[in-house]
C-alpha positions as CSV (number, residue, x, y, z in Angstrom):
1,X,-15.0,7.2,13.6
2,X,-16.1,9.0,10.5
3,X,-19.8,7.9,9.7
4,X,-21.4,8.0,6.1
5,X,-23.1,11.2,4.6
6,X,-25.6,10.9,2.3
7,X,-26.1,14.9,2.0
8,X,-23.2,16.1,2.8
9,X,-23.1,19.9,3.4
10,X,-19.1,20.6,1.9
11,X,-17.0,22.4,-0.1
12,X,-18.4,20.3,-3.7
13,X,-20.6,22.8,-5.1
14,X,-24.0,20.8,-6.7
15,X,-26.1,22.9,-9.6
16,X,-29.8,23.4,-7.7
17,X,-31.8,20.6,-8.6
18,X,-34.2,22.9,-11.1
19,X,-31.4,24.1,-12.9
20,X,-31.9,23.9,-17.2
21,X,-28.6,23.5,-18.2
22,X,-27.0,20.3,-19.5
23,X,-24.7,18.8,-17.6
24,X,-21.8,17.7,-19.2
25,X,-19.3,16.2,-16.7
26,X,-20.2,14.3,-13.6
27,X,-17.0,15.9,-12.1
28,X,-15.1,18.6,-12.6
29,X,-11.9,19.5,-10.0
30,X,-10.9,23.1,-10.9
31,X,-8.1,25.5,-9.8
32,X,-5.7,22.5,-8.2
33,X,-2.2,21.4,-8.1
34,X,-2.2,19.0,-10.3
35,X,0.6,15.7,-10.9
36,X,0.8,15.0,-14.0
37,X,2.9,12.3,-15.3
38,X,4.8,12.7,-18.9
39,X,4.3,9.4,-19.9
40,X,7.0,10.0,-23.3
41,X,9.4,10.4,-21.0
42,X,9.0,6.8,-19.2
43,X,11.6,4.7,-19.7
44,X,10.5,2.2,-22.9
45,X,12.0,-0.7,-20.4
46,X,9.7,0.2,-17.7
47,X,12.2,2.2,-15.5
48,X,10.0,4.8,-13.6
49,X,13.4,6.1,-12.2
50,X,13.7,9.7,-13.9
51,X,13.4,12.5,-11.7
52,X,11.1,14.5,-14.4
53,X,8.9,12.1,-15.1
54,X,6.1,13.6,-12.8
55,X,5.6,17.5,-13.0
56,X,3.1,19.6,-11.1
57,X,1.1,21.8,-12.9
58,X,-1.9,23.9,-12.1
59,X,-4.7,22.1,-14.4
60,X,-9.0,21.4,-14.4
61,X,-9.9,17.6,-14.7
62,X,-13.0,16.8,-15.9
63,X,-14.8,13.3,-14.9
64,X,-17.5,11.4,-16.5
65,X,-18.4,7.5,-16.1
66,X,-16.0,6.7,-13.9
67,X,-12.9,7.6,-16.3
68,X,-11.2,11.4,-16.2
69,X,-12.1,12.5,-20.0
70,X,-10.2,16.1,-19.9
71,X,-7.7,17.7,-18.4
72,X,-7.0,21.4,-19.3
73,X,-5.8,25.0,-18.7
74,X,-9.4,25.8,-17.7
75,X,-12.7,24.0,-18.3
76,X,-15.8,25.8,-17.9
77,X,-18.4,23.3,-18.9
78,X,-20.6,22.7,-16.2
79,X,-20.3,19.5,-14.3
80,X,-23.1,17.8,-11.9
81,X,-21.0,18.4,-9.2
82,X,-17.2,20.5,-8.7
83,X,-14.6,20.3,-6.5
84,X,-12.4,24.2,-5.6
85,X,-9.3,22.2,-5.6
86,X,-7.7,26.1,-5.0
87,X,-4.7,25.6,-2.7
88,X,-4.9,22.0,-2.6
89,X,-2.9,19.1,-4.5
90,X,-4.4,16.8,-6.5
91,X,-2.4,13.1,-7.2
92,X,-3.4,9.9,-8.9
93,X,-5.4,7.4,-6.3
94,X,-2.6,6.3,-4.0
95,X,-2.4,2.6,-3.8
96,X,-1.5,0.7,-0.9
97,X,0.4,-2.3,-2.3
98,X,0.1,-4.6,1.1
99,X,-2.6,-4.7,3.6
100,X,-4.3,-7.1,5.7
101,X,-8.3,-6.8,5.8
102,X,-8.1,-10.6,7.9
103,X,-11.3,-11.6,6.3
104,X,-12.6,-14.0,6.3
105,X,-11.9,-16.1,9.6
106,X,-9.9,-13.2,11.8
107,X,-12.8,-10.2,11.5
108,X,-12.6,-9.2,15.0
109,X,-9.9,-7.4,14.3
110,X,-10.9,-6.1,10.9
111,X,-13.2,-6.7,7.3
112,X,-13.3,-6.0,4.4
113,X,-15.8,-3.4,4.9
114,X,-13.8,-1.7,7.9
115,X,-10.4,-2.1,6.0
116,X,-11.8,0.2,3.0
117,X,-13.5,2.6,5.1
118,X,-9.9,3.2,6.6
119,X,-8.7,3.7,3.1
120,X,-10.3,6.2,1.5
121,X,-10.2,8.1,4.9
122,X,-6.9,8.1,4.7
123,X,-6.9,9.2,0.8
124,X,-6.3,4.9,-0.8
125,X,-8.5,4.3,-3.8
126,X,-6.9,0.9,-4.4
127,X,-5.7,-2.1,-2.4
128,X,-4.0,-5.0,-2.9
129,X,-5.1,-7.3,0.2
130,X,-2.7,-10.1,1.6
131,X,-3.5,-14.5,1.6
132,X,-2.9,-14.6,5.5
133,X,-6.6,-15.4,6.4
134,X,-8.2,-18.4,7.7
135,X,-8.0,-20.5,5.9
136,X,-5.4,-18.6,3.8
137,X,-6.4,-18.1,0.1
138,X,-4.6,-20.7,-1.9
139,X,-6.7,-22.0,-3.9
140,X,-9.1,-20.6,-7.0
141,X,-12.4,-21.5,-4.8
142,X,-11.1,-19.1,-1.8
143,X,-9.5,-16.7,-4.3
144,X,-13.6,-16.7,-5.6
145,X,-14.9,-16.3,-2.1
146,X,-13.0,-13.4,-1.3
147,X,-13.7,-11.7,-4.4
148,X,-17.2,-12.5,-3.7
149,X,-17.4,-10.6,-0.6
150,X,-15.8,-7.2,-1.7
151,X,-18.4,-6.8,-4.0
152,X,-20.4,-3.8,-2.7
153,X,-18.7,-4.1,0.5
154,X,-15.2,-2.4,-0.3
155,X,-15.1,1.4,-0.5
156,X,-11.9,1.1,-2.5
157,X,-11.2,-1.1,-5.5
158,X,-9.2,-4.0,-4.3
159,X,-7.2,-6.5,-5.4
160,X,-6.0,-9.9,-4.3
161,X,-2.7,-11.9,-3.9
162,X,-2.4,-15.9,-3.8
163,X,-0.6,-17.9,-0.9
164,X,2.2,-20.2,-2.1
165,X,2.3,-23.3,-0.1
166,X,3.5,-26.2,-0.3
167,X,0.2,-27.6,-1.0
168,X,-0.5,-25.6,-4.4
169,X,3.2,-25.1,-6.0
170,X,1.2,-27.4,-9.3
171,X,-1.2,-24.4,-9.7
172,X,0.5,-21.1,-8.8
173,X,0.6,-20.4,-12.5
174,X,-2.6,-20.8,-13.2
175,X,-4.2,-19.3,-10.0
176,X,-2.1,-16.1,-10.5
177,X,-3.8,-15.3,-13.7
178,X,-7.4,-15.0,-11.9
179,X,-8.9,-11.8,-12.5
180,X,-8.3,-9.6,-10.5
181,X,-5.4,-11.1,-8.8
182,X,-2.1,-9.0,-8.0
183,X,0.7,-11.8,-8.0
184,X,1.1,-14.3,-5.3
185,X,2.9,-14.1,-1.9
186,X,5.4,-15.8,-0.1
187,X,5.9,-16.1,3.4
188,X,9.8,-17.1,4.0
189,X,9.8,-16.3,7.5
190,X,6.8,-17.4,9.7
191,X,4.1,-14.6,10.6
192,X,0.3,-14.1,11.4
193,X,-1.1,-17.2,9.6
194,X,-0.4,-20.3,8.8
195,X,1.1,-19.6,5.3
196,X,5.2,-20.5,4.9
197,X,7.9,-21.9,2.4
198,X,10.7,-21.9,4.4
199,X,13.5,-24.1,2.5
200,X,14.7,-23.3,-1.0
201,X,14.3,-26.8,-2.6
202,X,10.2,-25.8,-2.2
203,X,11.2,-21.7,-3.1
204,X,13.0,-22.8,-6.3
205,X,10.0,-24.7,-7.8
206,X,7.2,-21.8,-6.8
207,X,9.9,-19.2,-8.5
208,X,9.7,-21.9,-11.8
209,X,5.9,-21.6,-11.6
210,X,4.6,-19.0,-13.4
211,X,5.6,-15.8,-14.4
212,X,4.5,-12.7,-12.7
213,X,6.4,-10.6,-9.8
214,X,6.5,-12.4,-7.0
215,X,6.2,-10.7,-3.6
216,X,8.3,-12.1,-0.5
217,X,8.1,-11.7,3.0
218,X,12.0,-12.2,3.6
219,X,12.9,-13.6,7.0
220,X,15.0,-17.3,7.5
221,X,12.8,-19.1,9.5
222,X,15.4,-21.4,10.5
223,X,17.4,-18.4,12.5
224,X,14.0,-16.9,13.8
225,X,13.4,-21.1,15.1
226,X,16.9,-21.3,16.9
227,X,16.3,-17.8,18.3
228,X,13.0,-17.9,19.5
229,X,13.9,-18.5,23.1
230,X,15.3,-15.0,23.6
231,X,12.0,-13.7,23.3
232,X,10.4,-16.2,25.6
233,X,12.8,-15.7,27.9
234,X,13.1,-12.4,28.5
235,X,9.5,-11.6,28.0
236,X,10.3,-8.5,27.1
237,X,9.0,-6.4,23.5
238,X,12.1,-4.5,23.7
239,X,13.8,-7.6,22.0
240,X,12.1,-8.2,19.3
241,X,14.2,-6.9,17.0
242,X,17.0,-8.9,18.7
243,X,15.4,-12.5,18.2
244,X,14.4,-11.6,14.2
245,X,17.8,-9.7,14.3
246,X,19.9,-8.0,11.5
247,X,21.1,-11.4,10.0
248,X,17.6,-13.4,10.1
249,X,16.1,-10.4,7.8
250,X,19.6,-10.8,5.9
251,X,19.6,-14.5,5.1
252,X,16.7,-14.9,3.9
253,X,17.3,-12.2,1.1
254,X,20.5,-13.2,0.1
255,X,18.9,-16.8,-0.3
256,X,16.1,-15.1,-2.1
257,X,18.4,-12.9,-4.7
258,X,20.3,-15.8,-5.5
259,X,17.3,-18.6,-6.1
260,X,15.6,-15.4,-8.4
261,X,18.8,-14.9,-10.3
262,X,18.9,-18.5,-10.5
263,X,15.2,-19.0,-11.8
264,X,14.8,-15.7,-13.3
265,X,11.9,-15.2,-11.9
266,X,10.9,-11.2,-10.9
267,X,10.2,-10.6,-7.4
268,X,9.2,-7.8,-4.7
269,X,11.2,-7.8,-1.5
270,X,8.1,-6.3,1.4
271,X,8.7,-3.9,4.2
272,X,12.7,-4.1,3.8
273,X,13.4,-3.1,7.6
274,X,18.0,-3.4,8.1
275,X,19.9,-0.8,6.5
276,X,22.4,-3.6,5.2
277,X,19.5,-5.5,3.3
278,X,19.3,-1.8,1.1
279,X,23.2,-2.3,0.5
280,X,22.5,-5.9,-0.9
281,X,19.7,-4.9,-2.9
282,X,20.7,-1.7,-4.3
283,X,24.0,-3.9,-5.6
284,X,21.9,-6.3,-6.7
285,X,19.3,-4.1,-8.8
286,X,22.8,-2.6,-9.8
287,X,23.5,-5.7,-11.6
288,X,20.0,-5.1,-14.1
289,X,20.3,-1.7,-14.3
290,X,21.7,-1.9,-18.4
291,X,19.5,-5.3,-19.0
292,X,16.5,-5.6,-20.6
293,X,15.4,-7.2,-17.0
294,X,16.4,-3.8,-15.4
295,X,13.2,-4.2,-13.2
296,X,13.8,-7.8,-11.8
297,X,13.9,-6.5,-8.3
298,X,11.5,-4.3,-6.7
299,X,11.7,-3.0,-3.3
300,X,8.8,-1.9,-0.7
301,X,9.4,0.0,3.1
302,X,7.3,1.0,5.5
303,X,5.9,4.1,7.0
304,X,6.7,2.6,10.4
305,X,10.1,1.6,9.5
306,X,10.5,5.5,8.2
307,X,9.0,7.0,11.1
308,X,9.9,5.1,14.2
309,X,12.9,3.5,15.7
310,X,14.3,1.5,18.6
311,X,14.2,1.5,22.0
312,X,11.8,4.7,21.5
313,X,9.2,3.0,19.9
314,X,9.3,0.3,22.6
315,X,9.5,2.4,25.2
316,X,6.3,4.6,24.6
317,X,4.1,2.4,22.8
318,X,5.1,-1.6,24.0
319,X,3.8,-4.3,22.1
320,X,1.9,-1.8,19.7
321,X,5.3,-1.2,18.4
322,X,5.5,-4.8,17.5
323,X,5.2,-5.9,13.8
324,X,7.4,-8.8,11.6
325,X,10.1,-7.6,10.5
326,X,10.9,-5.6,13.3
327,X,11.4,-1.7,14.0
328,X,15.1,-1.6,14.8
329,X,17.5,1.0,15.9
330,X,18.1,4.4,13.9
331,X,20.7,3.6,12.3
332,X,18.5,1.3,9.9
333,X,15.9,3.9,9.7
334,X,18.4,6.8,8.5
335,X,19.8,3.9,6.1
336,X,16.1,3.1,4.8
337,X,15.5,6.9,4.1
338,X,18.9,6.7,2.3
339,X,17.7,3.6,-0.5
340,X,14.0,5.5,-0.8
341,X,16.0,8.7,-1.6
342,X,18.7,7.2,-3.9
343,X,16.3,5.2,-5.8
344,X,16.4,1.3,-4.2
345,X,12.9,1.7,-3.1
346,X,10.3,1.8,-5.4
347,X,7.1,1.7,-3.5
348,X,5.9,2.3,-0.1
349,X,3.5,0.2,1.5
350,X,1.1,0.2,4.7
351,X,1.6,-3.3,6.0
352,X,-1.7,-2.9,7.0
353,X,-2.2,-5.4,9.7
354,X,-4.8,-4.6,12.6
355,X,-5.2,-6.8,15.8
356,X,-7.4,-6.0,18.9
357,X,-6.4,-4.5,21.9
358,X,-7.1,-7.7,23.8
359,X,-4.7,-9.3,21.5
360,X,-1.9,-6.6,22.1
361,X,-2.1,-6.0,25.5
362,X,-1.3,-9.7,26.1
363,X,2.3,-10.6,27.6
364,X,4.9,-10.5,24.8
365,X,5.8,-13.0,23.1
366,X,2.0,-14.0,23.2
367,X,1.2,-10.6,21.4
368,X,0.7,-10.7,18.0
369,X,2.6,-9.2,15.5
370,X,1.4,-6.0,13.5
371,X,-0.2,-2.6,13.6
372,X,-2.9,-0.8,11.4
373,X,-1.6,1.7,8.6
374,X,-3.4,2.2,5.7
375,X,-5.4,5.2,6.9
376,X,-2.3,7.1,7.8
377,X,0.3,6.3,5.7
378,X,-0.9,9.8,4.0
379,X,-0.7,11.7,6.6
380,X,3.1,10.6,7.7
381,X,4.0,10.8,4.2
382,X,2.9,14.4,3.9
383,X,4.3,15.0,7.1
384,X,7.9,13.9,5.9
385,X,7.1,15.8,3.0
386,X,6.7,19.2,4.9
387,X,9.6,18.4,7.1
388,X,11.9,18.5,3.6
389,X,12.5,14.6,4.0
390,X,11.3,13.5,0.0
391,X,9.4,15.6,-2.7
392,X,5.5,15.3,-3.3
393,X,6.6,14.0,-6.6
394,X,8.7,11.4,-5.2
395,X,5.9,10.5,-3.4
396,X,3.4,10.2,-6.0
397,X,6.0,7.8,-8.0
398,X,6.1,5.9,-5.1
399,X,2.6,5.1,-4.4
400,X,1.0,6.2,-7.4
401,X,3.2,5.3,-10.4
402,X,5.0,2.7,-9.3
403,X,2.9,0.2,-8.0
404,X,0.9,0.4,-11.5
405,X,4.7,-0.6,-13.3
406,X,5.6,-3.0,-10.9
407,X,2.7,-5.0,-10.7
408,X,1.4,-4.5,-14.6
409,X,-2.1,-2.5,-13.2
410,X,-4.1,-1.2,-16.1
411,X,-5.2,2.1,-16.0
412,X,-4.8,3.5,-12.5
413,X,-1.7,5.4,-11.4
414,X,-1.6,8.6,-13.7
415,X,-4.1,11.9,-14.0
416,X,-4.5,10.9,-17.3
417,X,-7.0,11.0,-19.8
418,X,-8.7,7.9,-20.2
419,X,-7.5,6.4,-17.4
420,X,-10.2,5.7,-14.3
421,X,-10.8,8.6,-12.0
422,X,-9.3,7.7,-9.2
423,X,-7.9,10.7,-7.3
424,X,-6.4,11.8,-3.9
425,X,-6.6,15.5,-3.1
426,X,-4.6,16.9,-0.5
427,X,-3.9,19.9,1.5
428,X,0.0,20.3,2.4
429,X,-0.3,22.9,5.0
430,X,-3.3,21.6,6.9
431,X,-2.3,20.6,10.7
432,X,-4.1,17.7,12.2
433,X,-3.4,15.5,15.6
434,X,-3.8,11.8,14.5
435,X,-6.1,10.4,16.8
436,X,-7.5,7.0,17.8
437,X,-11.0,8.4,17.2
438,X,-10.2,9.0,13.2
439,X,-9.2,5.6,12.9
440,X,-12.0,3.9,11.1
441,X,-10.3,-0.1,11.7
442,X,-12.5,-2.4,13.8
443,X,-8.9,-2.6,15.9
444,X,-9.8,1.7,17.1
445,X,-6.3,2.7,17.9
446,X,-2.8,3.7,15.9
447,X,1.1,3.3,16.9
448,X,0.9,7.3,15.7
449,X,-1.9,8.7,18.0
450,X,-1.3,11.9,19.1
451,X,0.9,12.4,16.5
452,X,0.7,16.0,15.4
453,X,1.2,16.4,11.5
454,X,1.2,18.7,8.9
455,X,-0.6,17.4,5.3
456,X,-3.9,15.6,5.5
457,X,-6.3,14.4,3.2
458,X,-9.2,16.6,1.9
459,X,-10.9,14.0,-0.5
460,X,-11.1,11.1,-1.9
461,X,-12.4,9.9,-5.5
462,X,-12.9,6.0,-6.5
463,X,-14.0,5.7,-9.8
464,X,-15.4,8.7,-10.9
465,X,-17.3,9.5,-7.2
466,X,-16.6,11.6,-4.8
467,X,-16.4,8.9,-1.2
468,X,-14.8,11.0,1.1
469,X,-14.4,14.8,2.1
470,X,-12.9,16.5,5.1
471,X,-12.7,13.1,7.2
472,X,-16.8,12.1,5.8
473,X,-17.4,9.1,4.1
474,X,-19.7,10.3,1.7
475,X,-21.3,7.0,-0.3
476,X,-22.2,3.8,-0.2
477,X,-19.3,1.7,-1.2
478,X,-17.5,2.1,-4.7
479,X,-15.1,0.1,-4.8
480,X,-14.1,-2.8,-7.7
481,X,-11.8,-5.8,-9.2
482,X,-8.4,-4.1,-10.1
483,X,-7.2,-5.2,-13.2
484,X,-3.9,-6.5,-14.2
485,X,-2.1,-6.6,-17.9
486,X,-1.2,-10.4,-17.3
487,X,-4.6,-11.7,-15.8
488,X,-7.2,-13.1,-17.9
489,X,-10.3,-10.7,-17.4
């Protein structure tokens, strides 16, 4: 596990300490790769859809106070400290839209603390942390208490998202305007936690509170209740995607499309895992696409769901294969590449969700659900990326961009000037083995160890600061409250 560096000996060139000359950036990243986003060419509506709208052009940034304050041909003012970006590609911060830091209540398997360090390792400035603790965060007192302990804890800014229960429907509109809060979560299908609103009467009024995207975990708990004793009875991992089969995943959105329609209300369909759910929601997105609501419904998948698949993943890694919804059969995974590709996804997500190895290795169905992600979803991406599967640009729009539209983030997403300097470098043509040594979760292990990749992370910038280079957590932690256009700050 990478440790912290207080001096680190690295590519960043540092003027001696004697030197007379006046510093004028605290930053400067020359001779990189750089994505820049046209912003005149974004869609006035909000549609992030057009293929030019990211370019990649070979441009200096220049950083001071946190925010990126120039971006030029060449800038040859000196800086306290400057990155050769020469051969390497620079992006906005990536953001991880959905992970699971378990704190507080479940930090044996991860905190805070641990969950950030595995970030910015893996090249995340900002995350958006799940309501799934114990006790869940539901309320504006345990929404406080988790904010509370990220500050100068997290090594990447962080956000977080309120449960919907059926204990709090009154106050969802309220709590979701918290500073600092990205949206609020529902839980349709039972998962880790206690957290669920599984019948539509309760759905409905939730959708009528409030007004900002909400995001869904979409499975019908009343199929994955009557089908539960397949996986007790067989005892056996390799059906997990049979008892939450095809149609549990498939119910639940179709319920969840119609009760938005019905309500109005915009929402964010997580880790979309069956190859028929991208047919029903790229018809249904098809139905906004000339509307002034042409962004109703957004769409997250997985790295997992584009990287492995059925009975393979079962076979080599067990029950560390095992996450809600399930990885099923090819088929689904060639179909999921399909809807990133032709524009029904718009964001790709870690589903970050660590458990211990005591945890895992117990008999299935006792094992719990979920595997760590956010410090590799980088490298798998990049690795799809030199294998001809997407375009770094696609990329970037789908963890950079996007997530900033979606969910109404101010100021993050773009290499911009004026916006904050949070920036993920990377080098496309390094080679690495992903190992369960790199991985800096309390869990220690990954579904991809041994994984040999090419495109890895080089460093990492949160606000202006330089936190990681060449797999070397540089700082103490960085990381602050994201904020959002419809939160009161």
């Amino acid at each position: 596990m990478s440790q912290i560096n207080d001096n680190p000996k690295n590519s960043s060139n540092e003027p001696s300490a004697d030197s007379a000359v006046v510093l004028k950036y605290d930053l400067l990243i020359k001779g990189g790769t750089c994505l820049i986003t046209d912003h005149q060419k974004l869609d006035p509506l909000g549609s992030v859809s057009t293929s030019d709208v990211i370019r990649l052009e070979s441009v200096d940034i220049a950083i001071k106070n946190g925010l990126i304050i120039k971006i030029s041909s060449s800038i040859s003012e000196p800086a306290h400290r400057t990155i050769d970006a020469r051969g390497l590609h620079v992006l906005p911060g990536v953001i991880d839209s959905q992970v699971h830091f378990r704190e507080p209540g479940l930090t044996h398997k991860e905190d805070l603390e641990t969950g950030t360090k595995a970030a910015i390792l893996g090249g995340v400035t900002s995350v958006f942390e799940m309501p799934n603790t114990n006790p869940a965060t539901t309320t504006k007192e345990l929404f406080a208490d988790k904010l509370q302990r990220a500050q100068g804890r997290a090594h990447a800014n962080y956000a977080f998202f309120i449960g919907a229960s059926h204990d709090n429907i009154a106050e969802i509109a309220e709590l979701e305007t918290l500073p600092h809060c990205s949206g609020v979560k529902i839980f349709m299908g039972s998962s880790t936690g206690s957290l669920l609103v599984e019948d539509d009467d309760s759905l409905e009024k939730i959708l009528r509170q409030g007004h900002r995207r909400v995001i869904v975990h979409s499975e019908d708990e009343m199929r994955l209740r009557e089908r539960k004793h397949i996986a007790t009875e067989s005892a056996d991992v390799h059906d997990h995607p049979v008892w939450r089969d095809v149609e549990s995943a498939v119910l639940s959105t179709k319920r969840l499309l119609h009760l938005s329609k019905k309500t109005n209300r915009k929402i964010h369909v997580l880790h979309v895992s069956t190859g028929e759910e991208m047919e029903i929601l790229r018809a249904a997105k098809n139905e906004y696409l000339n509307t002034s609501n042409k962004n109703h419904i957004s769409v997250e998948v997985l790295p997992q769901h584009l990287t492995l698949y059925a009975p393979d993943c079962y076979d080599k890694l067990g029950s560390y294969a095992q996450q809600n919804p399930p990885i099923r059969e090819k088929r689904h995974l060639d179909r999921i590449w399909q809807g990133l590709l032709d524009g029904t996804v718009d964001v790709i997500g870690s589903d970050h969700a660590p458990h211990s190895r005591e945890e895992k290795d117990r008999p299935y169905p006792s094992s719990p659900s979920g595997v760590p992600g956010v410090q590799t979803l980088v490298p798998l991406m990049l690795n799809h990326i030199h294998e001809g599967r997407l375009s770094l640009e696609k990329f970037a729009e789908l963890v950079c961009l996007n997530p900033c539209k979606i969910f109404g983030v101010k100021n993050k997403g773009q290499l911009r000037e004026g916006f904050d300097a949070d920036i993920t470098l990377v080098d496309l043509k390094k080679k690495k083995t992903i190992d369960n040594s790199w991985i800096a979760s309390r869990c220690g292990w990954t579904p991809f160890h041994g994984m040999q990749v090419t495109g890895w992370v080089t460093h990492t910038i949160v606000n202006g600061h330089l936190v990681m280079e060449n797999d070397e957590i540089l700082t103490a932690p960085k990381g602050r409250g994201v904020n959002f256009k419809e939160t009161h700050e």
